[in-house]
N, C-alpha and C positions, 0 to 999 in steps of 0.2 A: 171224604170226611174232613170236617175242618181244623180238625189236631192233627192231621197228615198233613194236612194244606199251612200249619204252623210251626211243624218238623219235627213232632212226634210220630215215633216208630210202636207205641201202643198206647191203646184207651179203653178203658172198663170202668164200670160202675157197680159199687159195695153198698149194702144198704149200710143205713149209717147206726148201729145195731154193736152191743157189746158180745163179741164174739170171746169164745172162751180162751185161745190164743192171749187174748189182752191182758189176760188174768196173770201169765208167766213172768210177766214184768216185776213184780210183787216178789216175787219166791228169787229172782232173780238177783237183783237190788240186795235182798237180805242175807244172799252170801257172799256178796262185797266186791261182786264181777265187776260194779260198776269204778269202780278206784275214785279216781278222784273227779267224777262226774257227776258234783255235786248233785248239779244242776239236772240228772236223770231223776233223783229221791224227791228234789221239792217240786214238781210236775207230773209225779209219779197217779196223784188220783185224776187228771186231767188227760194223761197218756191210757186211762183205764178207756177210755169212751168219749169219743167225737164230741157227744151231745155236753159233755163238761168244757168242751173250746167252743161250740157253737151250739146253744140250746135248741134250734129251731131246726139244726140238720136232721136231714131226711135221706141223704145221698153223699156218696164222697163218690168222685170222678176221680181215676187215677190215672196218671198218664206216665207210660216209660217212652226213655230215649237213650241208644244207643249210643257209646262212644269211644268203640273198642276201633281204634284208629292202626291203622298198619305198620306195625312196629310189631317185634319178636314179644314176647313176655319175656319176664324176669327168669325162670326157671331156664329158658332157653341160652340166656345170656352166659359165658364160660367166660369171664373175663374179670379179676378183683379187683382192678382197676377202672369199673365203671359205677357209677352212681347210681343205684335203685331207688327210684321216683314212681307212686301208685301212678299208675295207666290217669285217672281221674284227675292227677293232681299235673299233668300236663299243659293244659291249653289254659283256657279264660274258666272264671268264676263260675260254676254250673248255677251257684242263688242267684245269680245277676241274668244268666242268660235266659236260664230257664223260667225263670219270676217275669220274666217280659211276656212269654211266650205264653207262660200257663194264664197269666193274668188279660193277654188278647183271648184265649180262647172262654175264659170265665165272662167277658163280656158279650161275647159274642153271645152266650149259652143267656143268658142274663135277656138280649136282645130278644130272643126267638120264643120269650115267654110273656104273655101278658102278664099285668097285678105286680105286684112287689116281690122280689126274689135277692133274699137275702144267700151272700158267700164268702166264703173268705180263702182265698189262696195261701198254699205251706211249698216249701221248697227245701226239704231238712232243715228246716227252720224251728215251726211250731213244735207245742204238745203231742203228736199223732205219731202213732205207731207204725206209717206207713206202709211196712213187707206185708203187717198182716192182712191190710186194706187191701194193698196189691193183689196178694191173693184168692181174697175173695172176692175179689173184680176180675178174675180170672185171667189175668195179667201171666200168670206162674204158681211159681210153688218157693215157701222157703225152707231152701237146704240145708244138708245138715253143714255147713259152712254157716247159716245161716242169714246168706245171701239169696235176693230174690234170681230163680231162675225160670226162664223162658225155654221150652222144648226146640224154640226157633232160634232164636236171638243170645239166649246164653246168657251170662248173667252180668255183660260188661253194659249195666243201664243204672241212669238218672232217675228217678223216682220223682214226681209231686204230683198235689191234689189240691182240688177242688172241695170243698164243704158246701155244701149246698139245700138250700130249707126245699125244694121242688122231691117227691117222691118218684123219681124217674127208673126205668126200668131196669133190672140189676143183671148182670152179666153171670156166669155160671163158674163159679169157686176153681181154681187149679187145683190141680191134687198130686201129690209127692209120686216125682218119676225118679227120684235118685236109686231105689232100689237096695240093694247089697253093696253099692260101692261106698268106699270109704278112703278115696283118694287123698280127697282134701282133707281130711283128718290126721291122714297117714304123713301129710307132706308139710306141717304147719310145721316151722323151724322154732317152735316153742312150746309146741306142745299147748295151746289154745284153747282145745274144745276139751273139755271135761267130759262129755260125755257127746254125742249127737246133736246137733241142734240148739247146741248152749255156748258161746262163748267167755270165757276169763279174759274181760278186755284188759286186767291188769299183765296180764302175759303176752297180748298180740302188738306184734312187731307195728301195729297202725295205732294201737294206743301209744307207749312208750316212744315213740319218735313225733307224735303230733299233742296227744292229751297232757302225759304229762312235763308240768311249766316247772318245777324242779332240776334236781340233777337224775338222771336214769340211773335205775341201782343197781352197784357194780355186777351183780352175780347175773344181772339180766344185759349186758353189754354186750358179749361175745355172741348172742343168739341174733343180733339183731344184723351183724355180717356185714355185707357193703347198703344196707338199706338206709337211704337218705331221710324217704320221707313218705311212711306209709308201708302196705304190706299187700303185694297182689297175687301170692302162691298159691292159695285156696281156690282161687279162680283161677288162675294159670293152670292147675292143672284138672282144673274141670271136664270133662270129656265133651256137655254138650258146649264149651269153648271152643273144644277142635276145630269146629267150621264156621267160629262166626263170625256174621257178616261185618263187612266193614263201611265204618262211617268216614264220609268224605266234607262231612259238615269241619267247618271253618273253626268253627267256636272250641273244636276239642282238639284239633292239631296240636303237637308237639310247639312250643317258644322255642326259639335257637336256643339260647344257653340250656337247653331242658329237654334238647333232642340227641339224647343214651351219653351223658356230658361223663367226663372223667372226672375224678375224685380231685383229684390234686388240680384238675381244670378249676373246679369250682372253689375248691379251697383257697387257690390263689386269686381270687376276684374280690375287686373292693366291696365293701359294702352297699357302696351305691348302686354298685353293679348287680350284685343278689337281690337288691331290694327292688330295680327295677325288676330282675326278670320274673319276680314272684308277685307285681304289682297287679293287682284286681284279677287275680289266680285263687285257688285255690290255698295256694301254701303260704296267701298272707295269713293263716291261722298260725302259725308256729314263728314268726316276725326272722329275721334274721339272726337273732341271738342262738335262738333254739335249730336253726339251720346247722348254723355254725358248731351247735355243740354234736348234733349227729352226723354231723361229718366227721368231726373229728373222731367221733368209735370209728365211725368208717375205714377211717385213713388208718385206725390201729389195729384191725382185721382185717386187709385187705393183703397184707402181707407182701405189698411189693416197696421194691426200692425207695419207689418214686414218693412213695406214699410218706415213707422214713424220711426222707429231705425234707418232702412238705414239710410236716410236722417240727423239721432242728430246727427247719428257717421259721418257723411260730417261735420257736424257744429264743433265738437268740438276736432276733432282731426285731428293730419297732414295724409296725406298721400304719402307719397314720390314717392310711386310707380304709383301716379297717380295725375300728376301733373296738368291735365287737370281740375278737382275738382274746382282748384283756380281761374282758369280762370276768369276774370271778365263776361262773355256772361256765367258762368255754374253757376257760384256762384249766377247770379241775377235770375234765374230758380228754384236756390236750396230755397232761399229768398223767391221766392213765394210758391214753393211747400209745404213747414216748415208753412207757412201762410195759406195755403188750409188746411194739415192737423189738424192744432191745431183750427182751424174754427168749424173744425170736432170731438173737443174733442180727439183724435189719438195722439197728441205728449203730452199732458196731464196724458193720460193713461201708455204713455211708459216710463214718472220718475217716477211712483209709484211703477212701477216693481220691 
């Protein structure tokens, strides 16, 4: 198949049809899960149905890619002293890489059809609701985490599609194997899901460390623990996670600076330096500043020494090479952090030294 032959790990096809899932979006939105996502509300009749992004679709192609690379998960990790970075937010940019990939295989599909064949490629990009497409291209099922999950592959996968005006033949809907378990629910360090199937992205540890561009509000600091950038517990401890496979593709490997880095590793790095390792990544969405300010909760839950040094040597000395430090949104982070530890006896301990 020539999406395998591209380096995708799955392919289905959704007809391009307002399926009642799409409708959730709505009721969704109106109890304010979305926070400051603006940009979920004004896209909202557009995320209702395909044919509102592309009038002529007839089909959406979907394709997953694996990229649960061989490293422990976060859960497995016992150390407050390392940095929690999403699985995803490791290697290179998945809209860059995956936008090449999908957008060779849209042509390819384009080639192998006579007459006019109108498409448009999305890579968590566009208007489209994607897990539910997913779904009904038989791709999976979405859990009650909310993530799409595979019976095979687990749910450490890249999503994008295809829109396509061609009526080609549609693949057979997944349907819900989670069952009675309620792991991921049980295990969300904020208490996330409201109910099954529904997340408060204003409470998940992957909103409040990437969405929002503010200061994070004090009473939600302490949940978010040594998490850098992102939140992968729900998946970590997923069951069908336990065995899966591992991706050897290039494009999702770990960056040095971003392979299980220490907190005070990263905290003491110039900015040139964070900026390169997060350059045409993923986590250029949170730019250095916002880096900088979730580490510093980090550094004031993570409850080690080293952590409390970091942090005096922010208080009391300049740093030229990292101008971000000063910032007023890193500085009022550093303020609390300095405040957690010394709550804790930690910055006490480190002038007697």
């Amino acid at each position: 198949m020539r999406a395998r032959e591209l380096g995708f790990d799955l392919c289905g096809i959704a007809p391009a049809a307002a399926f009642r899932e799409l409708g959730v979006l709505r009721e969704w939105l109106d109890r304010g899960y979305a926070g400051e996502m603006g940009y979920m509300a004004r896209t909202a009749e557009r995320r209702a149905d395909v044919r509102a992004v592309m009038p002529s679709a007839r089909s959406v192609v979907v394709l997953g890619t694996l990229y649960n690379t061989d490293q422990p998960y976060s859960t497995e990790v016992d150390d407050p002293g390392e940095a929690l970075i999403s699985r995803y937010a490791w290697g290179d940019d998945y809209h860059d890489v995956l936008g090449e990939r999908t957008d060779a295989l849209r042509g390819w599909l384009v080639n192998q059809h006579a007459g006019s064949v109108e498409t448009r490629v999305y890579v968590d990009t566009g208007p489209v609701q994607e897990r539910v497409y997913a779904q009904q291209a038989g791709l999976g099922w979405v859990g009650k985490n909310t993530c799409l999950i595979n019976p095979v592959l687990g749910s450490w996968l890249f999503l994008s599609e295809i829109l396509c005006s061609l009526p080609l033949e549609s693949d057979t809907p997944g349907f819900d194997q989670c069952g009675t378990c309620t792991l991921c629910l049980d295990a969300c360090p904020t208490d996330a899901f409201p109910e099954p199937g529904v997340l408060d992205s204003t409470r998940c540890l992957s909103y409040l460390t990437i969405e929002t561009k503010g200061a994070i509000p004090p009473e939600q600091r302490v949940g978010i623990g040594t998490h850098v950038y992102g939140c992968d517990v729900c998946q970590d401890v997923c069951p069908y996670n336990d065995a899966a496979p591992i991706s050897t593709d290039p494009a999702w490997q770990p960056r040095m600076l971003l392979d299980r880095p220490r907190l005070g590793e990263l905290w003491s790095r110039s900015d040139a330096a964070l900026r390169a390792a997060i350059r045409n990544g993923p986590m250029t969405r949170a730019r250095v500043k916002r880096v900088r300010r979730n580490l510093a909760v980090a550094l004031g839950n993570s409850g080690e020494i080293s952590a409390a040094e970091a942090l005096e040597t922010a208080s009391e000395t300049s740093r030229p090479d990292a101008p971000s430090i000063a910032e007023p949104l890193v500085a009022e982070h550093i303020d609390w952090a300095r405040h957690r530890l010394a709550s804790r006896n930690l910055l006490r301990s480190t002038k007697r030294r």
